[in-house]
Backbone as numpy.savetxt, mean C-alpha at the origin, in Angstrom:
# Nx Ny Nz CAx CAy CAz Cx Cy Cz
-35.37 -47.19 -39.69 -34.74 -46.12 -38.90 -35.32 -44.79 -39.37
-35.71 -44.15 -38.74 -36.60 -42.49 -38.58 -35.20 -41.63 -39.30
-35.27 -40.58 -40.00 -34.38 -39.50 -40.08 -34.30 -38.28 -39.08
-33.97 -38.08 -38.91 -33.28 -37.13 -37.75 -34.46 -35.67 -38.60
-35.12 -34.54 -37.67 -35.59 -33.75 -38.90 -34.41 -32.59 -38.83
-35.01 -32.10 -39.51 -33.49 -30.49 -39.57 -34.36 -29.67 -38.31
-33.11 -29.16 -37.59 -33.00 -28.82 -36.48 -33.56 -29.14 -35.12
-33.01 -30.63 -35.09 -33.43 -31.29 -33.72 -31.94 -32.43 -33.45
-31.90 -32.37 -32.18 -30.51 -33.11 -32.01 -30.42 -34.59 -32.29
-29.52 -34.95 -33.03 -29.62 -36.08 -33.58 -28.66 -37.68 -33.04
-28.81 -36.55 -31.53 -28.89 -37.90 -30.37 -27.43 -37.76 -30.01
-26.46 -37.20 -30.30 -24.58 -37.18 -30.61 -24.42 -35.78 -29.97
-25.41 -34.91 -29.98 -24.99 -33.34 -29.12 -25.42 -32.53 -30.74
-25.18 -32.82 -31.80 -25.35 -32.17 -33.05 -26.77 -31.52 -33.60
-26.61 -30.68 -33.99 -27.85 -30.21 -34.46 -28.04 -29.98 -35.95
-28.63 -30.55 -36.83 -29.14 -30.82 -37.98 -29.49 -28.99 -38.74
-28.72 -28.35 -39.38 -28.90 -27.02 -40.04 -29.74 -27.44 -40.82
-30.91 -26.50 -41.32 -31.79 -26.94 -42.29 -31.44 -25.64 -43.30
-31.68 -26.33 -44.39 -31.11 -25.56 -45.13 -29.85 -25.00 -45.68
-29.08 -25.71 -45.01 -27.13 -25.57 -44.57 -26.57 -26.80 -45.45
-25.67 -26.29 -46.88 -24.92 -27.27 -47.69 -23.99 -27.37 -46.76
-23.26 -26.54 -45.97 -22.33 -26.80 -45.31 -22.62 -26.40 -43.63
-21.31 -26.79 -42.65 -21.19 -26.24 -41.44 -22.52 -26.88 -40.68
-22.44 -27.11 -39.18 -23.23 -27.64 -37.98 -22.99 -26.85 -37.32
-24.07 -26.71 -36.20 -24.33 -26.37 -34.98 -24.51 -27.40 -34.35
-23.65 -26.85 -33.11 -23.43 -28.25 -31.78 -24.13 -27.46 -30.58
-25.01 -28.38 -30.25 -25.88 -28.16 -28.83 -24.92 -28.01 -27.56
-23.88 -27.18 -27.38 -23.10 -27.41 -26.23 -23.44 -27.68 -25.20
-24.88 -26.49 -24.92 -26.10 -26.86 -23.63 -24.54 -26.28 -22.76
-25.31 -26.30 -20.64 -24.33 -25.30 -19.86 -24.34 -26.52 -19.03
-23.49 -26.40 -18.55 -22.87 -27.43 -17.29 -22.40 -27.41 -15.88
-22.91 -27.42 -15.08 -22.68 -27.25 -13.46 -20.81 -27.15 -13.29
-20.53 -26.51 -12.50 -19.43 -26.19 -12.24 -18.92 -27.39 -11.16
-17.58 -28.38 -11.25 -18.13 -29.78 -10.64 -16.63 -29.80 -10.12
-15.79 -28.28 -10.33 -14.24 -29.04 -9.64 -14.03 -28.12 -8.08
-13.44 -28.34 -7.83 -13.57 -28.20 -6.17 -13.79 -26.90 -5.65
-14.49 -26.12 -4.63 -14.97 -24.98 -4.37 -14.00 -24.70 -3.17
-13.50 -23.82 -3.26 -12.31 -23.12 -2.21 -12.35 -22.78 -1.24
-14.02 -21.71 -1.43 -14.45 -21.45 -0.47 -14.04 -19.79 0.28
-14.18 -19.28 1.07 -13.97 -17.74 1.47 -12.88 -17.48 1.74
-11.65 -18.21 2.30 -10.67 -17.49 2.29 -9.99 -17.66 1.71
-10.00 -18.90 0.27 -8.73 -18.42 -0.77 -9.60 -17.22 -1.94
-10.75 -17.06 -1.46 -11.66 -15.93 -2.31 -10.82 -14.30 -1.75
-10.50 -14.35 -0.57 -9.75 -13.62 0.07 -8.13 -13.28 -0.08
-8.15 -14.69 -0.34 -6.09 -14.61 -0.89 -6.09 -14.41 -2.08
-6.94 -14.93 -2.80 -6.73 -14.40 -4.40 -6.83 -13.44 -4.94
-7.99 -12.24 -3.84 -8.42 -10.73 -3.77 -6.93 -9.80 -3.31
-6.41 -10.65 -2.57 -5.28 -10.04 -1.86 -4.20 -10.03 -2.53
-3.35 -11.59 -3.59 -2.97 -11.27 -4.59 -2.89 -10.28 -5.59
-3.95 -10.24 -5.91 -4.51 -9.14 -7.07 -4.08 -7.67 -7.45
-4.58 -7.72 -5.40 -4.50 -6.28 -5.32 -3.26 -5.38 -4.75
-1.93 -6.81 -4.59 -0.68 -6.27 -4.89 -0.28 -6.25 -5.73
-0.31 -6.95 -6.63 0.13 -6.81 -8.20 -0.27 -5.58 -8.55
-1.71 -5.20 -8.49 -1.78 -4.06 -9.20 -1.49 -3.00 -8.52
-1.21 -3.10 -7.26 -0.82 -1.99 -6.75 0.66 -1.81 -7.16
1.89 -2.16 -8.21 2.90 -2.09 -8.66 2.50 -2.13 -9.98
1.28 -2.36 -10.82 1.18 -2.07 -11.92 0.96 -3.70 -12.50
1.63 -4.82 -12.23 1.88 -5.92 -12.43 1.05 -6.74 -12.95
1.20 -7.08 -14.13 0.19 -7.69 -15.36 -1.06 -7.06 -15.85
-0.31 -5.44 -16.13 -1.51 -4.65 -16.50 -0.25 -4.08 -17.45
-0.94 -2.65 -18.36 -0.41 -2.04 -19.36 1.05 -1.23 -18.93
1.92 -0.95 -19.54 2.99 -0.59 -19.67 2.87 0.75 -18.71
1.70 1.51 -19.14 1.55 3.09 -18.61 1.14 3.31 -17.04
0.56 1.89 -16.62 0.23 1.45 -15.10 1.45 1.72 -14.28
2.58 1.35 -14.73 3.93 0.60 -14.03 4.92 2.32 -13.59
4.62 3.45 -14.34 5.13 4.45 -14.47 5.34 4.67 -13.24
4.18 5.53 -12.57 3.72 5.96 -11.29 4.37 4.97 -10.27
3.96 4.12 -9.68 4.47 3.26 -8.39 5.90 2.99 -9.28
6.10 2.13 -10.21 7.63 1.88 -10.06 8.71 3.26 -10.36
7.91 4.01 -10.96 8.79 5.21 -10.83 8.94 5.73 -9.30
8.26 5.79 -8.13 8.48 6.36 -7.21 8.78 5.26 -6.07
8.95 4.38 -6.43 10.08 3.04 -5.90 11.38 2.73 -6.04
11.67 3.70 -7.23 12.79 3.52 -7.79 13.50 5.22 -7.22
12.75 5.90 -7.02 12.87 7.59 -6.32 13.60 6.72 -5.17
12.36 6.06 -3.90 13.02 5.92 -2.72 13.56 4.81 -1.81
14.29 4.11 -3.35 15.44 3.63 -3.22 16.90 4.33 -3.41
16.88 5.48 -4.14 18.32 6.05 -4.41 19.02 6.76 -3.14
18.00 7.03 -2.16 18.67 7.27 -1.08 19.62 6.04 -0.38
18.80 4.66 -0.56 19.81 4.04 -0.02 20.87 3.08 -0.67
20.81 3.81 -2.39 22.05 3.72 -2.71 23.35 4.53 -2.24
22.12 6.15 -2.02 23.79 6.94 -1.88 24.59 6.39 -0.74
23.41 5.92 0.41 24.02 5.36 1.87 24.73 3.96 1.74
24.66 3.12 0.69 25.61 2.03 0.50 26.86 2.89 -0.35
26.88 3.73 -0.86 28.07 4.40 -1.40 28.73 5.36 -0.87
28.13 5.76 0.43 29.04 6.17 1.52 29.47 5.28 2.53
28.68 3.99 2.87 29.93 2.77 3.58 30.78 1.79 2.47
30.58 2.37 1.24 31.69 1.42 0.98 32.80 2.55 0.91
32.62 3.90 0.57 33.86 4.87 1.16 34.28 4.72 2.46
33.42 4.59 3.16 34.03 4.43 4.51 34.77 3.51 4.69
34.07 2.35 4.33 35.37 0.77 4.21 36.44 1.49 3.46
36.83 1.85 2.56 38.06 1.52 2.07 38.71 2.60 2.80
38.71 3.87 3.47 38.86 4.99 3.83 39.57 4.86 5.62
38.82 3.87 5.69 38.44 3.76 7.63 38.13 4.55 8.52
37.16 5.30 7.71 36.69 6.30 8.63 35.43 6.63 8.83
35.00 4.81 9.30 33.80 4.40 9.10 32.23 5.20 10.12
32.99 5.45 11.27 32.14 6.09 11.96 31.94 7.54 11.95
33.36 8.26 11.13 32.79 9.63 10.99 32.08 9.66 10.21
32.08 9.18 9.17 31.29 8.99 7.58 29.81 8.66 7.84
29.67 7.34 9.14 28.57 7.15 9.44 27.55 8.15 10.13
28.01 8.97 10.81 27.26 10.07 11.69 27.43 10.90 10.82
28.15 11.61 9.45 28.07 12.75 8.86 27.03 12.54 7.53
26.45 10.56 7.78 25.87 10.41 6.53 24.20 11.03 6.48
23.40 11.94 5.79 22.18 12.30 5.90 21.10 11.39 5.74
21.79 10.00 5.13 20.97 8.78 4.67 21.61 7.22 6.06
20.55 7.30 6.99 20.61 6.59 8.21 19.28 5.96 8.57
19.49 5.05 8.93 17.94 3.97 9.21 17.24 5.72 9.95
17.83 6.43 11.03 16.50 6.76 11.63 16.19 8.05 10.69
16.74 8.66 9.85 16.59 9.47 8.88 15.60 9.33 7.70
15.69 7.93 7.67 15.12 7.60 6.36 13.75 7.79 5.88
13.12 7.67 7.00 11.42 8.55 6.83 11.64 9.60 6.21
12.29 10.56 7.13 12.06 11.40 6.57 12.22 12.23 5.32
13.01 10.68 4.50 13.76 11.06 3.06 12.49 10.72 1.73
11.73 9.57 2.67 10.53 8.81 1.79 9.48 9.21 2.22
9.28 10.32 2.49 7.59 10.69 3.61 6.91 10.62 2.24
7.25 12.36 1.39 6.37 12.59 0.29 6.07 11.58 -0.46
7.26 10.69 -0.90 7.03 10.12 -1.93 5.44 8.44 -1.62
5.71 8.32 -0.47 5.38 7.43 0.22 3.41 7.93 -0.02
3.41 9.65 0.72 2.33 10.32 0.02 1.79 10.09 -0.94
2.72 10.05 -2.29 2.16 10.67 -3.21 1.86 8.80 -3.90
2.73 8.01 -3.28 2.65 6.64 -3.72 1.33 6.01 -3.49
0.65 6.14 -2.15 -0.51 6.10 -1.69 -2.03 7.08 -2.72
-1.75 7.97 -2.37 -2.29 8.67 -3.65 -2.81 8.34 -4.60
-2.17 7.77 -5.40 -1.63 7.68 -6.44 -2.31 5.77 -6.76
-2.30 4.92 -5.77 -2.47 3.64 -5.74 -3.90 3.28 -5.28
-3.87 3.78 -4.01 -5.39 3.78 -3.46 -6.53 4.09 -4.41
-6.27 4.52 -5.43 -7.52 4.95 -5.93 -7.81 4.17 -7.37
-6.55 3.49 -7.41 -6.53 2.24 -8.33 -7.04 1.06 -8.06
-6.88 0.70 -6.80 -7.57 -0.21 -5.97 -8.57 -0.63 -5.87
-9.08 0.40 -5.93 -10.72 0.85 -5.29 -11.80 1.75 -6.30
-11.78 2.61 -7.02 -12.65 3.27 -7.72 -12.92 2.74 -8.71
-12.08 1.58 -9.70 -12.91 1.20 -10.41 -13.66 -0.03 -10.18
-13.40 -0.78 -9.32 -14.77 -1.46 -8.60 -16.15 -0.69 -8.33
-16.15 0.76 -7.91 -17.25 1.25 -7.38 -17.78 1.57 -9.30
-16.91 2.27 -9.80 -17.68 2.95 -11.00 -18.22 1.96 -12.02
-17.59 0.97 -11.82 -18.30 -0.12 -13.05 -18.77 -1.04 -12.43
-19.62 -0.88 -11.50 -20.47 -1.49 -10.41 -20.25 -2.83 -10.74
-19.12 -2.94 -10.33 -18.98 -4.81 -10.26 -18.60 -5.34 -8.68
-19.03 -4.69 -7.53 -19.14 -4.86 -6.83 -20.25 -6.70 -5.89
-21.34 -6.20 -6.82 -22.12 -7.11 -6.89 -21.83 -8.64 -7.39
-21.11 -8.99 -8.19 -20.10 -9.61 -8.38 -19.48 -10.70 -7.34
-18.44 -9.71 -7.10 -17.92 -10.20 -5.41 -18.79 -10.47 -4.49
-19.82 -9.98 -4.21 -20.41 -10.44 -2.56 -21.44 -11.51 -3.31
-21.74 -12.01 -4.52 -22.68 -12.44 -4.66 -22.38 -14.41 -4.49
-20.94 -14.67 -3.75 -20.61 -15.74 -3.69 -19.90 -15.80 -1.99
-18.77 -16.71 -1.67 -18.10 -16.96 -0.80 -17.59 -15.81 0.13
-17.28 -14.21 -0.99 -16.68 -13.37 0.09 -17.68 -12.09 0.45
-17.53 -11.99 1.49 -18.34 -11.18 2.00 -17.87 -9.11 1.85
-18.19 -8.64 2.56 -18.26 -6.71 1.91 -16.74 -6.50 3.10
-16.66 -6.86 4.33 -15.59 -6.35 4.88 -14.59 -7.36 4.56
-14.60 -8.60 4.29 -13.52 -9.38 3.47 -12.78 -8.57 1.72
-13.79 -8.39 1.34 -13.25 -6.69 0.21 -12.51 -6.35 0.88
-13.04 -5.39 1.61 -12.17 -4.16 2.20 -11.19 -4.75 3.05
-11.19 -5.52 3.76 -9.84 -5.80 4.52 -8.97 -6.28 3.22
-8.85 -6.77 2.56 -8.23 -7.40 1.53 -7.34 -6.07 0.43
-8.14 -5.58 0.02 -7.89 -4.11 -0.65 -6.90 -3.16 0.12
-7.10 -3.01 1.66 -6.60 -2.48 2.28 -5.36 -3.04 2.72
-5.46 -4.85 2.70 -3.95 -5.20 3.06 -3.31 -5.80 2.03
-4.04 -5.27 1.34 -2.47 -5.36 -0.28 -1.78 -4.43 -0.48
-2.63 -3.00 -0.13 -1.67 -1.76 -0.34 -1.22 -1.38 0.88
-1.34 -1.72 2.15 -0.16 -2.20 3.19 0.67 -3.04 3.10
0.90 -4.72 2.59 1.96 -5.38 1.93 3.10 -4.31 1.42
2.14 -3.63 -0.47 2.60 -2.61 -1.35 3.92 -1.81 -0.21
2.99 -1.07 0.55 3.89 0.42 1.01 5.04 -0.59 2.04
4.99 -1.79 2.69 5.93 -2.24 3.27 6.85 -2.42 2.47
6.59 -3.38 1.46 7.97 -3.49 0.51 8.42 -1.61 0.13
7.65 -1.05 -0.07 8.34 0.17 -0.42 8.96 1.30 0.24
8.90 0.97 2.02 9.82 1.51 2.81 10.83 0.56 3.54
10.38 -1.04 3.52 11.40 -1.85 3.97 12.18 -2.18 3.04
12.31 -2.17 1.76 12.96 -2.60 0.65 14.27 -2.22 0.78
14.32 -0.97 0.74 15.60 -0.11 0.47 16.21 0.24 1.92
15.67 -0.37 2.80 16.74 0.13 4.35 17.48 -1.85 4.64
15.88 -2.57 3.99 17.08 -3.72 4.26 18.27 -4.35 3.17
17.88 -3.11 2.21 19.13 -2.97 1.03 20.54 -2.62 1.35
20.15 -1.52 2.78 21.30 -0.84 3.10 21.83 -1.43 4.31
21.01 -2.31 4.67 21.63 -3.57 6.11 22.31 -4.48 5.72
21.90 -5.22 4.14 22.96 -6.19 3.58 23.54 -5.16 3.25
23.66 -4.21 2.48 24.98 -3.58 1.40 25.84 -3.16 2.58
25.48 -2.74 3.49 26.88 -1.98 4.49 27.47 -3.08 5.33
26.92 -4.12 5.50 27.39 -5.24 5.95 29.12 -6.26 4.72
27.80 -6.26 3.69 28.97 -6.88 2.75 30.34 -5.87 2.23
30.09 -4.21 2.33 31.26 -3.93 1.87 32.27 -3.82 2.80
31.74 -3.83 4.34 32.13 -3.77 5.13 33.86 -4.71 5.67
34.60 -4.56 6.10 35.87 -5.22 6.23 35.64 -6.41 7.51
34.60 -5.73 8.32 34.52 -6.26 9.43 32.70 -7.45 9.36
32.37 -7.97 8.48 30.93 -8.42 8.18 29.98 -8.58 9.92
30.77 -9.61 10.80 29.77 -9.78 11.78 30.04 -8.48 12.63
31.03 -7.69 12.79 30.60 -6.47 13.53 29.81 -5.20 12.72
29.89 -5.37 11.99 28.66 -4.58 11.07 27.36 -4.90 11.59
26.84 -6.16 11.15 25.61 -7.14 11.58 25.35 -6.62 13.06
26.61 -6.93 13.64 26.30 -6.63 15.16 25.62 -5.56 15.67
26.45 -4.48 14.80 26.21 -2.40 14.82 24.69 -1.86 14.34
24.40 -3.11 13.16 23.05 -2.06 12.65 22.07 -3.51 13.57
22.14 -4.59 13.76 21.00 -5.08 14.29 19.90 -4.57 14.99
20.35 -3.63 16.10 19.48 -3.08 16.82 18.71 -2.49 16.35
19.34 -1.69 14.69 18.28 -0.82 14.38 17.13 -1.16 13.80
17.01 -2.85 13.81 16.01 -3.15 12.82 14.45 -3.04 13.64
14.74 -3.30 14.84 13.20 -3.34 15.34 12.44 -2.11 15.30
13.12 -0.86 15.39 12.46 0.40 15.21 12.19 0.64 13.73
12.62 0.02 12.79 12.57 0.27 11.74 11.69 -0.52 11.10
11.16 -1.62 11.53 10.36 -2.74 11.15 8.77 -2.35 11.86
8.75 -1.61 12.92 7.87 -0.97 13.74 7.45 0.37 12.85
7.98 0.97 12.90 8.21 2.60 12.28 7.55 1.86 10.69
7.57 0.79 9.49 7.42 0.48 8.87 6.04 0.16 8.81
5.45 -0.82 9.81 4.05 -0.83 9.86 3.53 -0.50 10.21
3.48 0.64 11.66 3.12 1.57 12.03 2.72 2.87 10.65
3.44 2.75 9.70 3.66 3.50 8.83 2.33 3.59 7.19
2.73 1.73 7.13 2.07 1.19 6.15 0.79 0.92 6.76
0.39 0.89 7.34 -1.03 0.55 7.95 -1.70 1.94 8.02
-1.19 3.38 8.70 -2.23 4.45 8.76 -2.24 4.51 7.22
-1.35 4.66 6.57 -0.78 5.13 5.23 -2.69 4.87 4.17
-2.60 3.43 4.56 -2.70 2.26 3.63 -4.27 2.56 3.93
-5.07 2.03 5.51 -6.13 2.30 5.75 -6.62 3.85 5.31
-6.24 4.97 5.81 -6.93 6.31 5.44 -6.86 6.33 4.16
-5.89 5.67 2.67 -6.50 6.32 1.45 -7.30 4.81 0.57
-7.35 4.14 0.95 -8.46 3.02 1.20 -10.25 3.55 1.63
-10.21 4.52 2.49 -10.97 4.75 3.34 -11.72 5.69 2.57
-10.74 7.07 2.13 -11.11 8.11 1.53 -11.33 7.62 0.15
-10.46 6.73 -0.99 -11.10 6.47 -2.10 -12.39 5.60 -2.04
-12.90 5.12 -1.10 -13.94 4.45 -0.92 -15.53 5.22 -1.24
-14.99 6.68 -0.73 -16.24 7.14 -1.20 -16.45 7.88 -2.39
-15.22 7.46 -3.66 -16.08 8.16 -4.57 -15.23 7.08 -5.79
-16.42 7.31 -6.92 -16.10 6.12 -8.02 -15.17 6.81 -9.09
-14.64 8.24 -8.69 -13.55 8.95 -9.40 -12.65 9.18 -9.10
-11.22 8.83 -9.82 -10.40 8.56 -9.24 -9.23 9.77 -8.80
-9.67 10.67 -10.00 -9.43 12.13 -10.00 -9.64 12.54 -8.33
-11.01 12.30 -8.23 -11.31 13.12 -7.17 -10.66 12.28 -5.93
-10.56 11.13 -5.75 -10.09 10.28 -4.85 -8.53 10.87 -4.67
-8.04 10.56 -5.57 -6.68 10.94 -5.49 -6.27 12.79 -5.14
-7.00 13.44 -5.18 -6.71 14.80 -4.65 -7.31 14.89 -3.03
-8.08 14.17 -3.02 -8.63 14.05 -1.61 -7.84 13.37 -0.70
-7.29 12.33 -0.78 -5.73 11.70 -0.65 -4.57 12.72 -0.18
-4.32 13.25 -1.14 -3.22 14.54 -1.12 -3.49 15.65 -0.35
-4.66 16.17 0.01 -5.37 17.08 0.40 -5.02 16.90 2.11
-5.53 15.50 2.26 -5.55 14.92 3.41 -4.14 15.36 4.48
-3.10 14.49 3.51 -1.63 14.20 3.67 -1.12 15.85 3.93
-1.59 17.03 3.22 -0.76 18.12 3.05 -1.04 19.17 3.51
-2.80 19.41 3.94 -2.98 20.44 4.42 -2.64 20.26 5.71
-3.04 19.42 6.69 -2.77 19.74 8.01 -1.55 19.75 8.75
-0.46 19.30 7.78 0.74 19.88 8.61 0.72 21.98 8.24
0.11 22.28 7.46 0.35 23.67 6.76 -0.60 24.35 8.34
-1.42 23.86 8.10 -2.33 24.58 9.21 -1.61 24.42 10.56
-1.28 23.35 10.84 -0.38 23.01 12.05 0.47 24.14 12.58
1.43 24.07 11.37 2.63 25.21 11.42 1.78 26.52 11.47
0.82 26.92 10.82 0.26 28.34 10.76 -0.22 28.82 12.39
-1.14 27.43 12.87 -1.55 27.62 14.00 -0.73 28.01 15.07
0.69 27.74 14.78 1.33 27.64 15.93 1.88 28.78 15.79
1.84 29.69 14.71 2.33 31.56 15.30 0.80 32.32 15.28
-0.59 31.73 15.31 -1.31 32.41 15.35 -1.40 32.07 16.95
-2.18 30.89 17.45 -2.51 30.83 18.52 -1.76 30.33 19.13
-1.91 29.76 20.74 -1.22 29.23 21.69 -0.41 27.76 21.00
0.71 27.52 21.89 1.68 26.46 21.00 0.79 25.82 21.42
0.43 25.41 23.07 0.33 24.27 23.35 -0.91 23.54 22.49
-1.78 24.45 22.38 -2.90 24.06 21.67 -2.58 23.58 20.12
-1.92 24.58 19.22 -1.22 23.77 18.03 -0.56 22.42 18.26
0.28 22.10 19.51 0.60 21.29 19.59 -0.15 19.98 19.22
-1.22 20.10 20.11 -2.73 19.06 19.91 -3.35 18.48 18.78
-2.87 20.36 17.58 -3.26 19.94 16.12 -2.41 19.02 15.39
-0.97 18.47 15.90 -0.13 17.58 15.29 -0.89 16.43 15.32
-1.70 15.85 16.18 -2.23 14.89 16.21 -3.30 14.35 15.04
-3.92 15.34 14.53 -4.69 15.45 13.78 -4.26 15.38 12.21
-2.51 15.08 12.36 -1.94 15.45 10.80 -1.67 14.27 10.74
-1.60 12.94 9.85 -0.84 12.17 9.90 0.46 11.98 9.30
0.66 12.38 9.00 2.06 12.97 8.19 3.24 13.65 9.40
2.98 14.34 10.19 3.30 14.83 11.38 3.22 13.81 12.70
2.45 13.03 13.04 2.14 11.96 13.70 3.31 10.77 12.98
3.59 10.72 11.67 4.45 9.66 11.70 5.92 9.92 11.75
6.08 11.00 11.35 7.45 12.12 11.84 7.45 11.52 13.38
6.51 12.15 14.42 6.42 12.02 15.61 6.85 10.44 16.39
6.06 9.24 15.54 6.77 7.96 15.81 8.17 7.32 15.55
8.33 8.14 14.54 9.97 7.75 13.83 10.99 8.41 15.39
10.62 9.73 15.82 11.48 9.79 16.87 11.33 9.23 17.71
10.20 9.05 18.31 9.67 7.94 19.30 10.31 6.61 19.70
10.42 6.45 18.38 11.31 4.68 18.33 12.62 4.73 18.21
13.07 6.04 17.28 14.62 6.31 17.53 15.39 6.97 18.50
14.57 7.57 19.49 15.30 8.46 20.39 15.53 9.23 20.08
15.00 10.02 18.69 15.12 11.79 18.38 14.92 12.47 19.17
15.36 13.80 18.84 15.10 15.08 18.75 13.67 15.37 18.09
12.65 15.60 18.35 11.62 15.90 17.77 11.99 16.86 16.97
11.46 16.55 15.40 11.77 16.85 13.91 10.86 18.91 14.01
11.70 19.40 13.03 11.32 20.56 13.02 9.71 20.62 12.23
9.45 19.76 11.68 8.03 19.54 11.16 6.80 19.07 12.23
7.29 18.67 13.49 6.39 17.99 14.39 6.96 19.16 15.63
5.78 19.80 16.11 5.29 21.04 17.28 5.53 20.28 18.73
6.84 20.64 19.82 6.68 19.51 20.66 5.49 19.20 20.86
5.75 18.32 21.45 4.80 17.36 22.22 4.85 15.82 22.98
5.06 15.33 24.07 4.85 14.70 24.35 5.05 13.22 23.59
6.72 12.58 23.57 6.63 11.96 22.03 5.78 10.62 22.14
5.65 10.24 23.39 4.83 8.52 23.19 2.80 8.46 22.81
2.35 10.41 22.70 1.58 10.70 22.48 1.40 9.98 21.09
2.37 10.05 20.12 2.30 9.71 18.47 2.55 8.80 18.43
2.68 7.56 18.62 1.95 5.87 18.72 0.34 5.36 19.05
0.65 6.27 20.38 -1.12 5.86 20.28 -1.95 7.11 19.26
-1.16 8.23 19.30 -2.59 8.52 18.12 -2.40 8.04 16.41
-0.91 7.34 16.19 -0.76 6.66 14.85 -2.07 4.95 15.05
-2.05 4.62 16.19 -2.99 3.80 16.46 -4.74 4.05 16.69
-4.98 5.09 17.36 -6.31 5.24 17.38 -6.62 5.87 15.55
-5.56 6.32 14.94 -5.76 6.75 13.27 -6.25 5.61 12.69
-5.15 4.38 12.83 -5.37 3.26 11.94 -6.86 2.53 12.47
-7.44 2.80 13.54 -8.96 1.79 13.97 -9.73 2.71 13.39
-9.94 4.22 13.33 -10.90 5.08 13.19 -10.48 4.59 11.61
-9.59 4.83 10.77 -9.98 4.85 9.34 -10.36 3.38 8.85
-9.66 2.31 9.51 -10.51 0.94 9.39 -12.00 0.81 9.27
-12.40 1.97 10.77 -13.81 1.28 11.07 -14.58 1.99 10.06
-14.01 3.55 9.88 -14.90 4.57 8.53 -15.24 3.38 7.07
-14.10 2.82 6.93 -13.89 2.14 5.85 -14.65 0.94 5.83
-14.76 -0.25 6.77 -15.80 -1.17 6.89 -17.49 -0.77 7.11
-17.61 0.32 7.44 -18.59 0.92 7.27 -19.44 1.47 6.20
-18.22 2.25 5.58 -19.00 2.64 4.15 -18.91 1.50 3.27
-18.26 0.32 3.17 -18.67 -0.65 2.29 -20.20 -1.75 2.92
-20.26 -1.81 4.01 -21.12 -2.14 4.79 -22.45 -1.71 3.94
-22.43 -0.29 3.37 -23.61 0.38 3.28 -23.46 1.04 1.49
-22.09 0.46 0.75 -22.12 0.63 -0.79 -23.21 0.06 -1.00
-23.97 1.11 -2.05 -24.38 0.02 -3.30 -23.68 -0.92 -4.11
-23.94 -2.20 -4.07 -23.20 -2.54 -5.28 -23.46 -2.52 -7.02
């Protein structure tokens, strides 16, 4: 029988140290990947996973969780105060004055969560998205099953998921809570049912421009600083100009500039679907105008957005 020499495999995977009283080296050698391939669209659900979790901070560092769950926890307290004015009302019975004198009401409620909703977007979008671009791991991802607008649709509908739970959360908090303290349960149910379809509408109507435009805008830069003021910038100047325009020049023409705000445009749908009074922040206008331009918003910042990843470097 031959001896094995020092440092050649000695037929078992082992490798012979020369010179070594102690300790081996094992030839591990690399091995084909042999358990089942998923394929593109759980490459897509698992992207989409991901990127709700982290859009709440969720299995990342303690200091992640601040920002979004702090301003989840903001615009929910409105519809605590509104479950703590129907359970006064239950015990009181003076359920319907209480109800019309309450400032916290399904069709109100936008306008209690606009900013925060802002600044939530803001604030998320650029978590999403910029550090993929800056630590060019882009290349990465497309270099298998998912493709560049499977990214971006994915990215974009996690932090639409995100902003749904964070304006439907707390109104269907206040559909069970005013129901259960309620004396009367199925005429409660009965009273707010109607309001859910405008509110479920008004919700994704909501989460979708929201979600696509700061998707769109952090897309083009790998800083998140700058992403996130560009975000805000977006959201805040053009209602300012709006209002300015409308004691400089002609209303009707300011009017036109509401369209151009989205922040003002979703004011504009919330009455739309509720039968408002057009809000002192939105310049009349024509209210079924602000659906379709909350809709031609959400295709134009989609298509900006499949575009510039279309044409990232990775």
């Amino acid at each position: 029988m031959t001896a094995t020499p020092a440092g050649v495999p000695d037929g078992t995977g082992q490798i012979v140290a020369a010179g070594s009283a102690s300790g081996s080296i094992y030839d591990l050698g690399y091995r084909r990947y042999t358990g089942p391939r998923l394929g593109r669209r759980h490459a897509v659900a698992a992207l989409l996973r991901h990127g709700i979790r982290s859009a709440y901070g969720l299995g990342r560092p303690g200091r992640t969780k601040i920002i979004p769950m702090g301003l989840a926890v903001l615009a929910a307290l409105p519809a605590v105060v509104a479950l703590g004015v129907a359970a006064l009302a239950s015990q009181t019975g003076a359920t319907n004055q209480l109800d019309e004198a309450s400032p916290i009401r399904y069709e109100t409620y936008w306008q209690a969560i606009a900013q925060l909703l802002a600044l939530f977007v803001a604030a998320q979008a650029p978590e999403l998205i910029t550090r993929d671009i800056r630590w060019r791991v882009l290349a990465l991802y497309f270099t298998r099953a998912l493709r560049r607008d499977d990214y971006a649709l994915a990215k974009v509908g996690a932090l639409i998921v995100a902003l749904v739970v964070f304006i439907l959360g707390p109104q269907l908090l206040i559909f069970v809570g005013r129901s259960l303290v309620s004396s009367d349960i199925p005429g409660s149910i009965s009273k707010d049912l109607p309001k859910l379809p405008p509110v479920i509408v008004q919700t994704g109507l909501a989460a979708c421009l929201l979600a696509a435009l700061g998707v769109a805008i952090a897309s083009f830069t790998p800083r998140r600083a700058y992403a996130t003021v560009a975000i805000i910038a977006v959201f805040t100047v053009p209602p300012i100009v709006t209002a300015a325009a409308a004691r400089i020049i002609d209303r009707d023409l300011a009017s036109l500039l509401t369209l151009l705000s989205p922040i003002d445009i979703l004011d504009g749908t919330n009455a739309y679907l509720f039968g408002l009074e057009v809000p002192d922040t939105v310049i009349r206008v024509d209210l079924w105008w602000y659906p379709i331009a909350a809709l031609v918003w959400i295709v134009v910042a989609l298509g900006v957005m499949l575009w510039r990843y279309r044409r990232i470097e990775p």
